[in-house]
ROFI-538303 format. One record per residue (C-alpha): y, z, x; residue number from 0; residue in one letter. Coordinates in pm, 1 decimal, always signed. Each point is the difference from the previous one (the first is absolute). Layout:
<c2 Y	c3 Z	c1 X	k NUM	r A>
...
//
This chain:
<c2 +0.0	c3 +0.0	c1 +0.0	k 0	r X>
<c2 +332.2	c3 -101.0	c1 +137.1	k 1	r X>
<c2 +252.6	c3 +258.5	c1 +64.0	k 2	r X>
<c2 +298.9	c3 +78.2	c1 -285.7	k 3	r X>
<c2 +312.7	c3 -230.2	c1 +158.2	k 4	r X>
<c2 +208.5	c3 +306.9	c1 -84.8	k 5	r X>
<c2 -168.4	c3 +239.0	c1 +156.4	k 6	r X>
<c2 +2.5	c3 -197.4	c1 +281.7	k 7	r X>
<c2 +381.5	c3 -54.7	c1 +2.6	k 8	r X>
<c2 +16.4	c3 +397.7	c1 -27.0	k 9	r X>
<c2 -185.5	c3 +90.6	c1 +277.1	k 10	r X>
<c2 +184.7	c3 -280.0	c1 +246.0	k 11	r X>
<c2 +313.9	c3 +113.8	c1 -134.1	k 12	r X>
<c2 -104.7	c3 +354.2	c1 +79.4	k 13	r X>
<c2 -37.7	c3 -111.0	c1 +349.9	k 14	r X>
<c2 +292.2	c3 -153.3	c1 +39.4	k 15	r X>
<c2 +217.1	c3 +322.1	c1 -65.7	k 16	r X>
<c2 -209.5	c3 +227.2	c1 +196.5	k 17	r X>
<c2 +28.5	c3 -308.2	c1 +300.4	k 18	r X>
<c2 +356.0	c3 -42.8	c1 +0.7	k 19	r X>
<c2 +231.6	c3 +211.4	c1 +221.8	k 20	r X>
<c2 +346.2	c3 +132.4	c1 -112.0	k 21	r X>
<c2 +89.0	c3 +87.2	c1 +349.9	k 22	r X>
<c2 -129.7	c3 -281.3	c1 +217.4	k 23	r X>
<c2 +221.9	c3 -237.6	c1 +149.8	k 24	r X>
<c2 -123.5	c3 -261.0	c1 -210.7	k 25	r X>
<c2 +194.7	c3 -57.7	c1 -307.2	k 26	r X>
<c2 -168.8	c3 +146.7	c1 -341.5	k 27	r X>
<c2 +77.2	c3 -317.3	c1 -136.3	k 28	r X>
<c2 -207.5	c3 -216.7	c1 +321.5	k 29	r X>
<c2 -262.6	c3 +209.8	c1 -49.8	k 30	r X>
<c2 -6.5	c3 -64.3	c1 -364.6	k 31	r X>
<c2 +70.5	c3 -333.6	c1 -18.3	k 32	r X>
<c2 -347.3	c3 -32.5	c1 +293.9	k 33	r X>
<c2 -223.9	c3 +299.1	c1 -200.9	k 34	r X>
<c2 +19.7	c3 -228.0	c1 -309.2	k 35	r X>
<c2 +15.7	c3 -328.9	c1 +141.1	k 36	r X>
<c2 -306.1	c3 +86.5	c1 +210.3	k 37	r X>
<c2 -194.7	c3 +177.5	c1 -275.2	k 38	r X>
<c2 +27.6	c3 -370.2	c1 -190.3	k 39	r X>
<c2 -130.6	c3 -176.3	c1 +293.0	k 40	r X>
<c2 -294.7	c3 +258.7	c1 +35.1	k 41	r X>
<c2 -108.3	c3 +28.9	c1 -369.5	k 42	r X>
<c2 +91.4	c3 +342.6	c1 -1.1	k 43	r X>
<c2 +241.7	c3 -93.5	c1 -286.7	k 44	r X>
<c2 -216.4	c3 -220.9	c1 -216.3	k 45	r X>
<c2 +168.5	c3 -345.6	c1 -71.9	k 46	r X>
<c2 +179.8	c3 -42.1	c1 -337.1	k 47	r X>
<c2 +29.7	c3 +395.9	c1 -65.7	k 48	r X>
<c2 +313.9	c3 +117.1	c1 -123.6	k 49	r X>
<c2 +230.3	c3 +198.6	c1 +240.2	k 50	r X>
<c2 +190.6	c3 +321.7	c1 -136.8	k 51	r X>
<c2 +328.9	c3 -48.7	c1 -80.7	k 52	r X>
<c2 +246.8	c3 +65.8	c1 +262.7	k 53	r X>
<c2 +156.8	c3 +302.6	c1 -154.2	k 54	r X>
<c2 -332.8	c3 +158.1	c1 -8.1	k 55	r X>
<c2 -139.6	c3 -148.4	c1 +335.5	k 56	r X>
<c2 +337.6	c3 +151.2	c1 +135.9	k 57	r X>
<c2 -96.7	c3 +374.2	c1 -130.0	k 58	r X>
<c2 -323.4	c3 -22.4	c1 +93.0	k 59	r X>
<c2 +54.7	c3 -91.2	c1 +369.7	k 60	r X>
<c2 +387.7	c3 +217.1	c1 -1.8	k 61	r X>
<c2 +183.6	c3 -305.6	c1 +100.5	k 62	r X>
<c2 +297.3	c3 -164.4	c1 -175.0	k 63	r X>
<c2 -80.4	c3 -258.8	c1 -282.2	k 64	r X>
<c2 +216.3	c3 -220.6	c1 +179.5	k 65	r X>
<c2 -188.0	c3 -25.1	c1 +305.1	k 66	r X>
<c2 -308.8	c3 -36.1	c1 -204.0	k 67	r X>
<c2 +179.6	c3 -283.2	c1 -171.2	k 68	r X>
<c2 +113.6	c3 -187.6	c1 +300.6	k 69	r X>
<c2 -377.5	c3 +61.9	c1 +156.2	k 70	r X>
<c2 -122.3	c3 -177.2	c1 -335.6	k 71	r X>
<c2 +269.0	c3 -265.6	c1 +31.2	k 72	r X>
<c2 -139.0	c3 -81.7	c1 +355.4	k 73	r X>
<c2 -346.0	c3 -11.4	c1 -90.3	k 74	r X>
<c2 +81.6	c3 -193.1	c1 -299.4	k 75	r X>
<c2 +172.2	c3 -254.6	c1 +257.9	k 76	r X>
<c2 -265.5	c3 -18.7	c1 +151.1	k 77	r X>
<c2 -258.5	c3 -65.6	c1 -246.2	k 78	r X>
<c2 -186.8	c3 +327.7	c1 +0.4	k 79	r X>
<c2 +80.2	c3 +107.0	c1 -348.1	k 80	r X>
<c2 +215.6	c3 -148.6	c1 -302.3	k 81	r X>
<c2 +163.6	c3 +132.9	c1 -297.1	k 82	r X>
<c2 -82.3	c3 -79.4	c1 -356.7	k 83	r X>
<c2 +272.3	c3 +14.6	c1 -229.7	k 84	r X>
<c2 -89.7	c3 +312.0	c1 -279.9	k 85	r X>
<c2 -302.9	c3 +54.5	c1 +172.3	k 86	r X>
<c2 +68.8	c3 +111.9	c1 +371.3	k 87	r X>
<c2 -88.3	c3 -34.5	c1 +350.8	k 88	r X>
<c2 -350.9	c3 -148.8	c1 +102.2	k 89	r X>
<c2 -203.5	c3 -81.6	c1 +303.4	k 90	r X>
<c2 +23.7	c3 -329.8	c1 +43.1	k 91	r X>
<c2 -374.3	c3 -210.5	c1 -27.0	k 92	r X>
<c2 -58.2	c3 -201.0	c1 +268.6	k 93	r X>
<c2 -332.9	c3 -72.3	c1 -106.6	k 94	r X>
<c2 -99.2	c3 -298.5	c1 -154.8	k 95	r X>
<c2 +132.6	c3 +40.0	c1 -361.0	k 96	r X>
<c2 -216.2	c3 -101.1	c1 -269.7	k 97	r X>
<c2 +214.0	c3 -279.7	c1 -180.4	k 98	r X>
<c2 +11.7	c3 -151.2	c1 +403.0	k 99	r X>
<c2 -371.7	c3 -6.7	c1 -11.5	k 100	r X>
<c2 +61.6	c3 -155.6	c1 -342.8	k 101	r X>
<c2 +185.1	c3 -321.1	c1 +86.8	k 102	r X>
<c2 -201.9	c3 -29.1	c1 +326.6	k 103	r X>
<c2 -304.9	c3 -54.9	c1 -242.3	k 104	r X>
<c2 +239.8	c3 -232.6	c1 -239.4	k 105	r X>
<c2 +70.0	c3 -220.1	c1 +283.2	k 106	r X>
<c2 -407.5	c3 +12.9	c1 +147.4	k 107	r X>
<c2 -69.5	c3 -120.1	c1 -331.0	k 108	r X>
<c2 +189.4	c3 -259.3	c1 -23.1	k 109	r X>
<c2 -113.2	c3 -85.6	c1 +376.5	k 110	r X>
<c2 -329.2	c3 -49.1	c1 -147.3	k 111	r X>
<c2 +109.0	c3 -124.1	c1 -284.9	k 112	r X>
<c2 +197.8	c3 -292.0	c1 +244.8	k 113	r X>
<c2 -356.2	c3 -29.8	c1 +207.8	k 114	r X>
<c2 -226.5	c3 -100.6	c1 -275.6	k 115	r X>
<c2 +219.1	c3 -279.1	c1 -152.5	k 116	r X>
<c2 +59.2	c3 -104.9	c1 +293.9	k 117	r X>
<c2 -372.3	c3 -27.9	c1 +57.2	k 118	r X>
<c2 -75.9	c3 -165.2	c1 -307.4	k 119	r X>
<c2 +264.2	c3 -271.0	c1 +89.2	k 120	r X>
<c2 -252.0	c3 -64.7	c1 +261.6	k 121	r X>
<c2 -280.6	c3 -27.9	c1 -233.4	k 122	r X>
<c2 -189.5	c3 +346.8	c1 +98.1	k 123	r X>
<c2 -149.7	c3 +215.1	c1 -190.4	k 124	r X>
<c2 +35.9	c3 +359.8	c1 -102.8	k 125	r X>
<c2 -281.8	c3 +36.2	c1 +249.2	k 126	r X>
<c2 +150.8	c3 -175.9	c1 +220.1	k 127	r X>
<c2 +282.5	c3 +133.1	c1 +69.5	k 128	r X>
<c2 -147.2	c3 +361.7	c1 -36.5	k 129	r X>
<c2 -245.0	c3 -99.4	c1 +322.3	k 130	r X>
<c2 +323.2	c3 -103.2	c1 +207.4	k 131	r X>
<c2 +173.3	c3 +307.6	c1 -98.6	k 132	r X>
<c2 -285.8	c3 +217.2	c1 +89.0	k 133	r X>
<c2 -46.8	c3 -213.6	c1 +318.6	k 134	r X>
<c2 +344.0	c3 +32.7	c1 +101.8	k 135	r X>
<c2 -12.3	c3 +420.8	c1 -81.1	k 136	r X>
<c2 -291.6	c3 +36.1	c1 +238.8	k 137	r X>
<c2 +177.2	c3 -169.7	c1 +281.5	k 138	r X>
<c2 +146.2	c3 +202.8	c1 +242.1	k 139	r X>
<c2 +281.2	c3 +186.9	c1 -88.1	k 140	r X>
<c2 +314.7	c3 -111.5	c1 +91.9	k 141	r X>
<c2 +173.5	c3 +258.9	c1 +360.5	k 142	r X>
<c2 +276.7	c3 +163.5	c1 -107.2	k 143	r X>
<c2 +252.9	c3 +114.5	c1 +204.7	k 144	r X>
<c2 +104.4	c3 +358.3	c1 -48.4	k 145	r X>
<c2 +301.9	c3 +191.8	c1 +139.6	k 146	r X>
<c2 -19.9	c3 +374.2	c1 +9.7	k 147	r X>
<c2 +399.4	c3 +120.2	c1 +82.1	k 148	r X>
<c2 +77.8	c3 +331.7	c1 +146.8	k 149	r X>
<c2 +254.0	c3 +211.8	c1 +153.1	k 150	r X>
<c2 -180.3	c3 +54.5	c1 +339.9	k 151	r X>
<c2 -204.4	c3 -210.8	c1 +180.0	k 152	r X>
<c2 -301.5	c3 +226.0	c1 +98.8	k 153	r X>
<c2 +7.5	c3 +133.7	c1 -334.7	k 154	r X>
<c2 +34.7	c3 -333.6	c1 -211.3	k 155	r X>
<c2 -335.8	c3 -135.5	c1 +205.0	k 156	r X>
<c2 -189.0	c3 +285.0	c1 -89.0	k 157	r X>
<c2 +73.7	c3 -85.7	c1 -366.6	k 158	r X>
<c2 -78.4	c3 -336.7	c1 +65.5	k 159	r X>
<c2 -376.0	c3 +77.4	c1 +157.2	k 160	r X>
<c2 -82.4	c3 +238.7	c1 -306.5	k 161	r X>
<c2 +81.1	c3 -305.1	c1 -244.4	k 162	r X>
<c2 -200.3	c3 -247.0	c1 +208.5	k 163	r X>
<c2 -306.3	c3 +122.4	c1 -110.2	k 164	r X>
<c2 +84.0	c3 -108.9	c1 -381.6	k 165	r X>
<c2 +88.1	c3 -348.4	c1 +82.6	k 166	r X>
<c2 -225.1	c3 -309.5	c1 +83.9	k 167	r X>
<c2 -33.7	c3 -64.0	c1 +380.6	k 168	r X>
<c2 +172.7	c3 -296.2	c1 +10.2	k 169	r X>
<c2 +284.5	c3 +166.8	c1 -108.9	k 170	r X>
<c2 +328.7	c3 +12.9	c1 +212.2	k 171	r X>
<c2 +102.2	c3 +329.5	c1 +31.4	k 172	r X>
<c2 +361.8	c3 +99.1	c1 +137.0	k 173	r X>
<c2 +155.8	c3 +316.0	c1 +79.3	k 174	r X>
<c2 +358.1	c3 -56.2	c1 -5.2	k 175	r X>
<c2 +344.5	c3 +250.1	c1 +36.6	k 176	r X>
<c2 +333.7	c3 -18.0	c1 -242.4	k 177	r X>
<c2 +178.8	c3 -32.8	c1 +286.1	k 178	r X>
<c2 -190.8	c3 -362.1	c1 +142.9	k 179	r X>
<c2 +224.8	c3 -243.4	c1 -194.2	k 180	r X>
<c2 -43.9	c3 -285.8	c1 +228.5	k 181	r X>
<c2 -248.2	c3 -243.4	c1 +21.7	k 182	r X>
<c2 -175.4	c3 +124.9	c1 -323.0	k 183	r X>
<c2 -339.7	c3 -182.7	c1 -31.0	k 184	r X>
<c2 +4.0	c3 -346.6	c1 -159.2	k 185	r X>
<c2 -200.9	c3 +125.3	c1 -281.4	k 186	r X>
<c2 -96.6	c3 +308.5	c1 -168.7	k 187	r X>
<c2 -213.4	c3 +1.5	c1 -340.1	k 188	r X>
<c2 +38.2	c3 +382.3	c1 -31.1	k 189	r X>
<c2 +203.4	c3 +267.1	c1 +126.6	k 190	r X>
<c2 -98.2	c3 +338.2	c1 -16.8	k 191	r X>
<c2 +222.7	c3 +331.3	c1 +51.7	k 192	r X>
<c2 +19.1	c3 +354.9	c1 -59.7	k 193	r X>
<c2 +245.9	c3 +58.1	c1 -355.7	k 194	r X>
<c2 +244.2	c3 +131.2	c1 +199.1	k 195	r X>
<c2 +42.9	c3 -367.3	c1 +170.6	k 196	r X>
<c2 -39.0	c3 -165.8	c1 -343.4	k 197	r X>
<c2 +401.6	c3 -113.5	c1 +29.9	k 198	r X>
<c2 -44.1	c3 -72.4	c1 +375.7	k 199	r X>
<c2 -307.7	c3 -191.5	c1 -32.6	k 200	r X>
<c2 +131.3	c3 -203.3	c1 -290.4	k 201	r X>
<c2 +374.1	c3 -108.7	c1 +191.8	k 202	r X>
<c2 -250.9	c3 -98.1	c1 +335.2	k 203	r X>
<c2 -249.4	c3 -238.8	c1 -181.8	k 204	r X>
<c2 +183.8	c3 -105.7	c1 -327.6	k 205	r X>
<c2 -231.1	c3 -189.6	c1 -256.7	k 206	r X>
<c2 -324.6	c3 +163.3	c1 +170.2	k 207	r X>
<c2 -206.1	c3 +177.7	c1 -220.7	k 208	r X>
<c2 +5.3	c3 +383.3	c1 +98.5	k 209	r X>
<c2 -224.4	c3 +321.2	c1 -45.9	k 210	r X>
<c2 +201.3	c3 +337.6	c1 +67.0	k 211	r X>
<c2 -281.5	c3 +217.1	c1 +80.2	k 212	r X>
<c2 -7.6	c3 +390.2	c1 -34.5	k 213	r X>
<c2 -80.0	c3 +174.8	c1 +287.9	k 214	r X>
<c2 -137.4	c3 +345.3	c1 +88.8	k 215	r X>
<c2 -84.9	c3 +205.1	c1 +299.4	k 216	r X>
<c2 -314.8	c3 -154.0	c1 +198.1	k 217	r X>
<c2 -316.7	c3 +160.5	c1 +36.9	k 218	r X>
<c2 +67.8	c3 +124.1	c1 +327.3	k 219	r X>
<c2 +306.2	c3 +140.6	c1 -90.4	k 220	r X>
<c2 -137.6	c3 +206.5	c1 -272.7	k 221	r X>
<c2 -280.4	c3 +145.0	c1 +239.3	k 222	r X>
<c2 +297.8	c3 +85.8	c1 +287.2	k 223	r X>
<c2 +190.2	c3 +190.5	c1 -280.6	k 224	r X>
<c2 -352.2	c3 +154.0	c1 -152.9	k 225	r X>
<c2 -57.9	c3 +126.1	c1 +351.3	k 226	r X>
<c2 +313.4	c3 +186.3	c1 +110.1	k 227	r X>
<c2 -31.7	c3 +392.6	c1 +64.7	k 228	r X>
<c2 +152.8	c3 +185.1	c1 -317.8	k 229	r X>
<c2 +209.3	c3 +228.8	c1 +264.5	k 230	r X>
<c2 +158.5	c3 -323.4	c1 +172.8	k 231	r X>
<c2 +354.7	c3 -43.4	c1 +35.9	k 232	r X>
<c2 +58.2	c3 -396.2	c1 -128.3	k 233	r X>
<c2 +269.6	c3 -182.0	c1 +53.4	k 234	r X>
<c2 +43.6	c3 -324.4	c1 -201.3	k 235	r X>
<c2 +215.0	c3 -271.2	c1 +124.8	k 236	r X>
<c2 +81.5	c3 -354.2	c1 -236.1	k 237	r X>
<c2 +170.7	c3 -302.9	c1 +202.4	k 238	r X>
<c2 +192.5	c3 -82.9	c1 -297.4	k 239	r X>
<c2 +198.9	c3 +300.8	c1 -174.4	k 240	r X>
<c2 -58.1	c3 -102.3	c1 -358.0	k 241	r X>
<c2 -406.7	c3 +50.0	c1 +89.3	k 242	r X>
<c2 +49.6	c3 +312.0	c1 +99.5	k 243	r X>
<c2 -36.0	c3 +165.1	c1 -350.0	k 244	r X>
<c2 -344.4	c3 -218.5	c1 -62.4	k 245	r X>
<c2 -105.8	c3 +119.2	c1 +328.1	k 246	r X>
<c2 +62.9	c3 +322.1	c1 -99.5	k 247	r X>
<c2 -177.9	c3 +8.0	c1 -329.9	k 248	r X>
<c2 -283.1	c3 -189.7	c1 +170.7	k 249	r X>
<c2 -121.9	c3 +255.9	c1 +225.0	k 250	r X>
<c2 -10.9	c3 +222.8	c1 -263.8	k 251	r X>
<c2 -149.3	c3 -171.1	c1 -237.4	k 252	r X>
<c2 -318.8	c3 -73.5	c1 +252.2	k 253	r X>
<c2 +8.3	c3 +294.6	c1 +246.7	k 254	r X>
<c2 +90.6	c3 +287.2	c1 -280.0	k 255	r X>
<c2 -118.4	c3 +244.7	c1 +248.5	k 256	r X>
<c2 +341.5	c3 +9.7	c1 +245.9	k 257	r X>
<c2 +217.6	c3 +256.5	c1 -28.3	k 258	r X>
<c2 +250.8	c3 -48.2	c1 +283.4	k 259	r X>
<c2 +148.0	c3 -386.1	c1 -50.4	k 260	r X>
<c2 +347.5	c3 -81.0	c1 +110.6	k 261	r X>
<c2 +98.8	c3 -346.1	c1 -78.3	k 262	r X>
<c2 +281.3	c3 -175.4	c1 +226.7	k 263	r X>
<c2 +193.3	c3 -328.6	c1 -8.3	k 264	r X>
<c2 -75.5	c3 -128.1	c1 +384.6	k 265	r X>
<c2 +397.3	c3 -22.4	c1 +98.3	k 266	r X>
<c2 +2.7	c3 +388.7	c1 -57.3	k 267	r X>
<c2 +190.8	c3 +184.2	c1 +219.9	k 268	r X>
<c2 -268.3	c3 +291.0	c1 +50.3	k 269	r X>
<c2 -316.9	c3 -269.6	c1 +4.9	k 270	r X>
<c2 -67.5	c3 +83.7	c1 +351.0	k 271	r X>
<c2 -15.4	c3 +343.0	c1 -46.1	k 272	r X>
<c2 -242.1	c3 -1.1	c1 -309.7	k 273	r X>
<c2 -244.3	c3 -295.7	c1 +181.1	k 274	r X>
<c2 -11.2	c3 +328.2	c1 +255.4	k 275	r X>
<c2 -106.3	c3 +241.8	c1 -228.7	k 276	r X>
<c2 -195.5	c3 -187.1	c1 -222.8	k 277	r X>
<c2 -375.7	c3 -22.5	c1 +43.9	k 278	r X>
<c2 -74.2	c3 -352.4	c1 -203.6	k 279	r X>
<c2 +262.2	c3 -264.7	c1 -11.7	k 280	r X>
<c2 -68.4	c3 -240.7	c1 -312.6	k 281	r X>
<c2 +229.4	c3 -290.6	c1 +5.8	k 282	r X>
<c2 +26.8	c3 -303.8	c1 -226.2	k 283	r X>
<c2 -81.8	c3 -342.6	c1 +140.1	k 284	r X>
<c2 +282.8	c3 -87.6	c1 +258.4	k 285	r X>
<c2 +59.0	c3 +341.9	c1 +125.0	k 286	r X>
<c2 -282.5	c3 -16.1	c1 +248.8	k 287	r X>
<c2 +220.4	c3 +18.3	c1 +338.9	k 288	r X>
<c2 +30.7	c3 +382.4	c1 -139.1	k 289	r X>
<c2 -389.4	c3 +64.1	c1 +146.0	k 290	r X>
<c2 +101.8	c3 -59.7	c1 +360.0	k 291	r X>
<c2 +244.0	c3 +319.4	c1 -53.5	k 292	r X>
<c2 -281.3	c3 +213.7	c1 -90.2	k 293	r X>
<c2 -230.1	c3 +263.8	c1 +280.4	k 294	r X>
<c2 -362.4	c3 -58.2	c1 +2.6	k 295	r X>
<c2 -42.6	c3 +299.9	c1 -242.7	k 296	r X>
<c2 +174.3	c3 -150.6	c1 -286.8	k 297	r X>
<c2 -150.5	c3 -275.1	c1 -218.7	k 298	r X>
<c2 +188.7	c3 -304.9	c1 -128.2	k 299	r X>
<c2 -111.2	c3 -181.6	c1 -317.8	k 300	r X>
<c2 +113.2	c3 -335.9	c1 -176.5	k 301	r X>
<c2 +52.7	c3 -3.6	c1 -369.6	k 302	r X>
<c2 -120.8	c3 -333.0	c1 -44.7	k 303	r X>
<c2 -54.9	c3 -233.3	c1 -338.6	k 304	r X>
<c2 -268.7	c3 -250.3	c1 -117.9	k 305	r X>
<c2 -38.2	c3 -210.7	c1 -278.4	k 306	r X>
<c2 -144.8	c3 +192.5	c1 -319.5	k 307	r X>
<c2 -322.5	c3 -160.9	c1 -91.9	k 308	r X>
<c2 +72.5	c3 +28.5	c1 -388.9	k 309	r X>
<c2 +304.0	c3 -215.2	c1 +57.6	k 310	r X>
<c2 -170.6	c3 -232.1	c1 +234.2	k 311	r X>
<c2 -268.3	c3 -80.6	c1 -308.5	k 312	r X>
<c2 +230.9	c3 +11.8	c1 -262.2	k 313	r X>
<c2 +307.0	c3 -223.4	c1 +139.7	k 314	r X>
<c2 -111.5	c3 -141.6	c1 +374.6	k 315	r X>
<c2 -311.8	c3 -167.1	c1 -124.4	k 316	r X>
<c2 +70.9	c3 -147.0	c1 -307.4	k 317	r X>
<c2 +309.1	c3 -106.0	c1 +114.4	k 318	r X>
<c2 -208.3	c3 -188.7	c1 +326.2	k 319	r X>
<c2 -248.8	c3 -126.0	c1 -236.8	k 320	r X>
<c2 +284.0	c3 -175.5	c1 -227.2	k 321	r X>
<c2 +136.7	c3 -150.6	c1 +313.3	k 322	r X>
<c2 -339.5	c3 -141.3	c1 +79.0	k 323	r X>
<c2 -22.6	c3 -142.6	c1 -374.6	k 324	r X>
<c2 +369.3	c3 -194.5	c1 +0.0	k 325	r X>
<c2 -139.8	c3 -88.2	c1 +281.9	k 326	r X>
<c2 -347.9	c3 -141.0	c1 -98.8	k 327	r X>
<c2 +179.7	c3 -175.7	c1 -277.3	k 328	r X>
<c2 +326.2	c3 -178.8	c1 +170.8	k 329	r X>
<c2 -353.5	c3 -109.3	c1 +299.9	k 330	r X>
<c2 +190.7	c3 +127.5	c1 +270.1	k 331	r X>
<c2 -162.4	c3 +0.1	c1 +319.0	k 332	r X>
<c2 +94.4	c3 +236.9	c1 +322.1	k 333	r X>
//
């Protein structure tokens, strides 16, 4: 039995107040504006739930309703969420809706439809033309070529290798970085990115089609955090401020067991003291120069993402498998 969405919503929510930081020296509103946008891209905030309102998302976390309202005018910039007039503020789906699924049908039929007149122009039969189409399905499948997009390079090719397995192996896979905007490959049938690259992805491949893909903590991440002494003093460390919060609420959500946990933006002022004290560093992917600072006692630990496997089946594969169909149809060849 699938969980109840607002339950859900509750218990990320939860997280997010406990994670964010009154007195760090990252803005409430950053860390807001990254707890939320983050907890979209991970699922922890199920997609088309309905927010609270921002007077009541204000009391809840004790900030002002107009930074809440500015946070949710950013996110709603960026595609994250949307209001509905009378109704409220929603997560937005950026699944395949069913009345796309719909009209991709509508035009398959009429596809077919298009096939088997054209066929009988030619004087074949209903048999006919069903042998050539089931002929022409049990040909090889067409390679696709398939762009997974990141932030960082190491990390973006890890994502990359944990999606190759689902794909054919003639496919093309290619790790590629939002900042490489030359020389973009000549073509792409697919791009793939995390949700909170959805607006990146779609301005560096226009027209492509495009999966946004939640992520969530890898296997070996989960394992580091199970692992960590109880009495440790943990010091958690995001590359980009507005992750810090996620980070945060991360940790505690898999390693429940900590007790001492200071979390620090890495421009800090007093960073070098608490990488001293501490006696595990976890950073976020991109703060890894922070594990040369550390003595051989202390342990270092990368809070790294993969591709969740429910999202892989339910968006990455049928979205590959209409690729292979158009192109099936249209007899495109590599």
């Amino acid at each position: 039995m699938s969980a109840d969405p607002t339950l859900e919503l509750d218990a990320a929510l939860s997280r997010i107040a406990h994670a964010i930081d009154p007195a760090s020296s990252v803005p409430v509103s950053v860390q807001l504006r990254g707890a939320l946008e983050y907890g979209i891209a991970a699922g922890d905030i199920p997609p088309g739930s309905r927010l609270p309102s921002v007077r009541k998302l204000a009391a809840t976390l004790g900030m002002s309703p107009v930074t809440v309202s500015n946070v949710f005018a950013a996110l709603q910039e960026r595609g994250q969420i949307e209001g509905r007039i009378g109704s409220g503020t929603f997560v937005t789906d950026r699944g395949i809706p069913c009345a796309a699924r719909t009209r991709q049908l509508a035009a398959l039929e009429r596809q077919i439809a298009a096939l088997v007149a054209a066929g009988r122009e030619l004087g074949l039969t209903a048999q006919d033309i069903a042998f050539r189409v089931t002929m022409a399905a049990s040909a090889a499948p067409r390679p696709l070529r398939v762009v997974v997009l990141g932030t960082f390079s190491d990390a973006t090719a890890a994502y990359a290798r944990d999606l190759t397995p689902y794909l054919s192996p003639d496919d093309v896979v290619m790790p590629w970085t939002i900042d490489r905007r030359n020389d973009l490959p000549a073509r792409v049938d697919l791009v793939v990115s995390p949700r909170t690259l959805a607006t990146q992805a779609a301005d560096l491949f226009p027209g492509i089609p495009q999966v946004s893909m939640i992520l969530i903590p890898n296997e070996a991440t989960r394992v580091a955090l199970a692992g960590i002494r109880p009495d440790s003093r943990v010091l958690l460390v995001s590359y980009f401020d507005d992750f810090l919060s996620v980070l945060k609420a991360g940790v505690s959500r898999f390693a429940p067991h900590l007790g001492r946990v200071t979390a620090i933006a890495r421009n800090a002022e007093d960073l070098d003291r608490l990488l001293a004290d501490c006696d595990v560093l976890i950073h976020a992917t991109g703060a890894d120069y922070l594990g040369s600072r550390l003595g051989p006692q202390q342990t270092s630990i990368e809070y790294r993402h993969t591709p969740d496997s429910h999202a892989v089946q339910t968006q990455l594969l049928p979205a590959l498998e209409t690729l292979r169909t158009a192109g099936a149809i249209k007899g495109e060849t590599p």
